[in-house]
C-alpha positions in Angstrom: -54.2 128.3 33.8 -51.5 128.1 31.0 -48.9 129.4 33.1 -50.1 126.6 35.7 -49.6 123.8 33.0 -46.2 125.3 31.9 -44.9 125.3 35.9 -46.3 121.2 36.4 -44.6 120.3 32.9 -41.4 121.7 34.3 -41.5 119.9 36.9 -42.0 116.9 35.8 -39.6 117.2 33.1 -37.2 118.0 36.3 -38.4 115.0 38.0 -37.9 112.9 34.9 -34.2 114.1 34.3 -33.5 113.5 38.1 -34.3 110.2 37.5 -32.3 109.8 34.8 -29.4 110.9 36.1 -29.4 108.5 39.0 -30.1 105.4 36.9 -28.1 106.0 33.4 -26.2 108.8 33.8 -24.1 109.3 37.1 -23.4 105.4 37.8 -21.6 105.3 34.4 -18.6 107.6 35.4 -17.6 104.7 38.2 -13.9 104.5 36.7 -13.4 108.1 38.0 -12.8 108.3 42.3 -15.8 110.2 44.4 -14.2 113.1 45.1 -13.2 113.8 42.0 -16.6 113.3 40.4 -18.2 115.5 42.8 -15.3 118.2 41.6 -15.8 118.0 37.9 -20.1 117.7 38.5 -19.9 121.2 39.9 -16.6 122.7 38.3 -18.1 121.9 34.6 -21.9 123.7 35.4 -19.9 126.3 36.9 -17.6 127.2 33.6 -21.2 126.9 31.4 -22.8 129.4 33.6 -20.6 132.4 33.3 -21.7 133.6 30.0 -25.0 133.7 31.3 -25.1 134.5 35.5 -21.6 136.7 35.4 -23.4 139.8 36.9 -24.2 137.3 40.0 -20.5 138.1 41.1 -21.3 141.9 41.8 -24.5 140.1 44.2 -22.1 137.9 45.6 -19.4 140.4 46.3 -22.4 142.6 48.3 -23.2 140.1 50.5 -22.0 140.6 54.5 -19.5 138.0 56.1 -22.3 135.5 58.0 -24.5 135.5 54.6 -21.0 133.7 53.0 -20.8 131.5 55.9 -24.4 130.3 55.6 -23.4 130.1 51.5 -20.8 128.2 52.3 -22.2 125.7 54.6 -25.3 125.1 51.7 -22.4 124.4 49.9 -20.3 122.1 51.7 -23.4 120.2 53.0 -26.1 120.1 49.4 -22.9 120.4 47.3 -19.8 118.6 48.4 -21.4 115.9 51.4 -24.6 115.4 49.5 -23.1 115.1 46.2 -20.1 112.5 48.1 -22.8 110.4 49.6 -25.3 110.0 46.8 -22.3 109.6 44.2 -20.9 106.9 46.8 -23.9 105.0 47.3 -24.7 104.6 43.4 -21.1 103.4 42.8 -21.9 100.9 45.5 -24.9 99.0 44.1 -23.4 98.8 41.1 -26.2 98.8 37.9 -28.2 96.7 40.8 -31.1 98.3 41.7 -30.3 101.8 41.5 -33.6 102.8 41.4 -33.7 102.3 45.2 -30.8 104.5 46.1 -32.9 107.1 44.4 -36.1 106.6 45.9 -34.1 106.6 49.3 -33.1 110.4 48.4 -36.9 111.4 48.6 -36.4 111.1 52.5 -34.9 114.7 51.9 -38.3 116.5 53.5 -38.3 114.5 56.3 -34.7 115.6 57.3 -35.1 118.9 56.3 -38.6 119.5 58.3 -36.8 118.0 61.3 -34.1 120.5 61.3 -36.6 123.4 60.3 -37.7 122.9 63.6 -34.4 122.3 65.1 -32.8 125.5 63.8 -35.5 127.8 63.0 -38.2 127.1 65.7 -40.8 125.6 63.1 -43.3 123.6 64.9 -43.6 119.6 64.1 -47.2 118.2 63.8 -48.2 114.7 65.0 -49.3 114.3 61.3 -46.1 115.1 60.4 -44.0 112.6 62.9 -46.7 110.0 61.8 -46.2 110.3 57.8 -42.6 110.8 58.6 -42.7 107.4 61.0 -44.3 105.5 57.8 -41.5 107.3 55.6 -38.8 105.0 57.6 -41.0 102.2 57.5 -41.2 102.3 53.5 -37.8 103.0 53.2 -37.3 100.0 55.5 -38.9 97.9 53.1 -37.4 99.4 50.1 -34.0 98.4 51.2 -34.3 95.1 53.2 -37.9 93.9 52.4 -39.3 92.0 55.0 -35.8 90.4 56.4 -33.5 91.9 59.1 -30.4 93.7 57.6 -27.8 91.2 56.1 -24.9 93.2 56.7 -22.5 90.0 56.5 -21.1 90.5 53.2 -21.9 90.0 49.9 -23.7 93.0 48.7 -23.4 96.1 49.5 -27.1 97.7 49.8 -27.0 98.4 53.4 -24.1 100.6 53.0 -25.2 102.1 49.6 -29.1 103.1 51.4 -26.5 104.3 54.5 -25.0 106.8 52.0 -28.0 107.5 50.2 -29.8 108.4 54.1 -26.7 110.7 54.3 -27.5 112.4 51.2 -31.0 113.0 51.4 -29.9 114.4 55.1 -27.2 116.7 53.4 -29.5 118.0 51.1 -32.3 118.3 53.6 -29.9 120.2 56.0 -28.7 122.4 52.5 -32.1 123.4 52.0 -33.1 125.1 55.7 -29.8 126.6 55.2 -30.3 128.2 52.1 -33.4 130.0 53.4 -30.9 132.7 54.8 -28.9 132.5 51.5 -32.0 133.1 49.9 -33.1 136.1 51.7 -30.3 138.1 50.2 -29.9 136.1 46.4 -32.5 135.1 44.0 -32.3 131.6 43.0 -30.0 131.6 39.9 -27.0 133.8 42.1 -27.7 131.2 44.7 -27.3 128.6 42.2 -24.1 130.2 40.5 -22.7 131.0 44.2 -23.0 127.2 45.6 -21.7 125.8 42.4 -18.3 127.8 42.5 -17.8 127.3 46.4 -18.6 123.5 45.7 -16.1 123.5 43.1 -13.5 125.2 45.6 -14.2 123.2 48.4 -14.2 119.9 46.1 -10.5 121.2 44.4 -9.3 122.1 48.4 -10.1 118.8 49.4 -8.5 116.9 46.6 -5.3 119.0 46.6 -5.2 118.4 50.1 -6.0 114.6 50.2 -3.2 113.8 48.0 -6.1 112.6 45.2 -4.6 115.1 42.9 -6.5 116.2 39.6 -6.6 113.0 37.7 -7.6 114.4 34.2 -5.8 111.7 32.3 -8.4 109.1 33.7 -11.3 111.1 32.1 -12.8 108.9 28.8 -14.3 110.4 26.3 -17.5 109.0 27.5 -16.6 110.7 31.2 -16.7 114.0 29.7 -19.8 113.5 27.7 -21.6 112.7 30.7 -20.0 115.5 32.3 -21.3 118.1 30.1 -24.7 116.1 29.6 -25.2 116.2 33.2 -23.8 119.8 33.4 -26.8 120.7 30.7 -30.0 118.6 31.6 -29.9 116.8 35.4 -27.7 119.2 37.2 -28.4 122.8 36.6 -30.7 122.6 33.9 -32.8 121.0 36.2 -32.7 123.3 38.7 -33.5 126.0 36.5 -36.6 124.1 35.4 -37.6 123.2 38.6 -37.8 126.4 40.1 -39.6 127.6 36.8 -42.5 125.2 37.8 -42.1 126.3 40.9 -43.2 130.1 40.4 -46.3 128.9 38.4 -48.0 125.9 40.9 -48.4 125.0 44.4 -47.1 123.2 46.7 -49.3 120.4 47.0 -49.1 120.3 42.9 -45.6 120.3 42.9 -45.4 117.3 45.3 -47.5 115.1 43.2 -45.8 115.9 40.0 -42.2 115.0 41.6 -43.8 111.7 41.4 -42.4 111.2 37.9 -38.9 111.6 40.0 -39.5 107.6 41.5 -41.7 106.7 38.1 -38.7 107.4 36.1 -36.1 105.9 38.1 -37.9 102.4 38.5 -39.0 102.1 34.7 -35.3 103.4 33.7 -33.7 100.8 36.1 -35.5 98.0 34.4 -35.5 99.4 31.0 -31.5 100.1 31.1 -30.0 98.0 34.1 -32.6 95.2 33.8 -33.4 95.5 37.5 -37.1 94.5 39.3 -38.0 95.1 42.4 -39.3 92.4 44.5 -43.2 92.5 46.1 -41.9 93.6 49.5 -39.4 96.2 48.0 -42.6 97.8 45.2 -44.8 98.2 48.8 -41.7 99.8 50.7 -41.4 102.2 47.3 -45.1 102.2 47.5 -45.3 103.7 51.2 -42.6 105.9 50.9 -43.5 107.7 47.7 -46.9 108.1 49.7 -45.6 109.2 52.9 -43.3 111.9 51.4 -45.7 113.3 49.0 -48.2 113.7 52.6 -45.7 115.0 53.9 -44.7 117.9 50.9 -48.3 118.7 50.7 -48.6 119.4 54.4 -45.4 121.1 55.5 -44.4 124.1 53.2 -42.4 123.8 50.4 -38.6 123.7 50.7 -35.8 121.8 48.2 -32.2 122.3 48.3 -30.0 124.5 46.1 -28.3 121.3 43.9 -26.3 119.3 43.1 -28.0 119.0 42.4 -28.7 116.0 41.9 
């Protein structure tokens, strides 16, 4: 029963940091370009863990040609897209209403459930498709309220709950990949693995692009956040998710990821001095019920991060 209470603190405290990272932490490196965000988010992790997961190279250097495809594909789509798109969309809003490109992330089962069944033949209940339906509804809501899409100009919400769809689909898609990955690696070389082909991929495309390596941009305050992140709402979270993970089940892990849309709305008011409107709390309301239904009744599966 102890161990049970150890695994729901853990996540929770995940949850929590999650949230944090989404409202205070992440939107406050906007004077650095996407790409190169997305770089240093996975580069810095990646440098911290190799005093501690260095014998994951000798698991990484067993594995057979098509398991480093599938790693690499959990890592271009849960590492590089997913990471782009979420990292895009809270640039976007701008310290307005963040909390809502968060909550749009918790789409991430519905995606991933879809392409379970896509991919790997899993079946698709019509509880499912209805909690799924009511998902889109909420998230409908969240974003617009009870007006059609304003996408004249003028704010930029539509396109920042576009991006943040994309992530939670990249992550989604990251995590029914990553079953194969995680056939053959335990969690923490999967983690280690992801993070250093992220950080390739991320340094390919910005040598590439033209972007460059724009170091001299980084404040004082960039790095900080960097290495905070690096610490608490990137890996460390991770690490403690998967913790609680070992310890409770599903369904209990579902309703403590709760403090994951908790956090974010108290931190957005708290720290950005944003309120959601009536429509917008029922939208957040639906969807944080729809996607818990939809945890609890579908096994449990969450991408190898970001992270995020």
């Amino acid at each position: 029963m102890r161990s049970a209470y150890k695994g729901a603190l853990a996540i929770c405290v995940a949850a929590i940091l999650w949230g944090l990272d989404g409202v205070v932490l992440t939107p406050r490196l906007f004077n650095l370009s996407v790409p190169f965000v997305v770089f240093l988010l996975h580069a810095v992790p990646f440098l911290l863990m190799q005093p501690v997961l260095f014998r994951s190279y000798r698991a990484l250097a067993s594995m057979t040609a098509l398991e480093w495809v599938f790693l690499g594909l959990v890592a271009l789509t849960g590492g590089v897209l997913g990471t782009f798109a979420i990292v895009k969309a809270l640039f976007l809003v701008n310290f307005s209403q963040v909390s809502v490109v968060v909550l749009l992330q918790k789409l991430q089962p519905v995606f991933a459930i879809v392409l379970a069944a896509i991919l790997l033949k899993e079946p698709l209940t019509a509880r499912f498709v209805g909690w799924a339906g009511l998902a889109l509804v909420g998230a409908y809501l969240l974003t617009f309220g009870a007006k059609l899409p304003d996408l004249s100009g003028g704010t930029h919400m539509a396109i920042a709950a576009a991006w943040a769809a994309v992530a939670a689909a990249a992550f989604g898609t990251a995590t029914v990949l990553g079953k194969r990955v995680l056939q053959v690696l335990d969690f923490r070389q999967a983690t280690f693995g992801r993070y250093g082909l992220t950080t390739i991929l991320a340094l390919l495309y910005l040598l590439l692009s033209g972007h460059g390596l724009p170091f001299g941009e980084v404040t004082r305050l960039n790095w900080l956040l960097i290495l905070i992140i690096g610490l608490t709402t990137g890996s460390g979270a991770i690490f403690l998710y998967y913790f609680g993970l070992t310890r409770v089940r599903a369904s209990v892990s579902a309703i403590c990821e709760l403090c994951l849309p908790l956090s974010a709305i108290l931190l957005d008011y708290l720290i950005n001095g944003s309120v959601l409107r009536p429509w917008q709390w029922l939208g957040a309301a639906i969807l944080v019920l729809a996607i818990t239904m939809v945890s609890i009744q579908q096994p449990k599966r969450r991408p190898q991060p970001n992270d995020s």
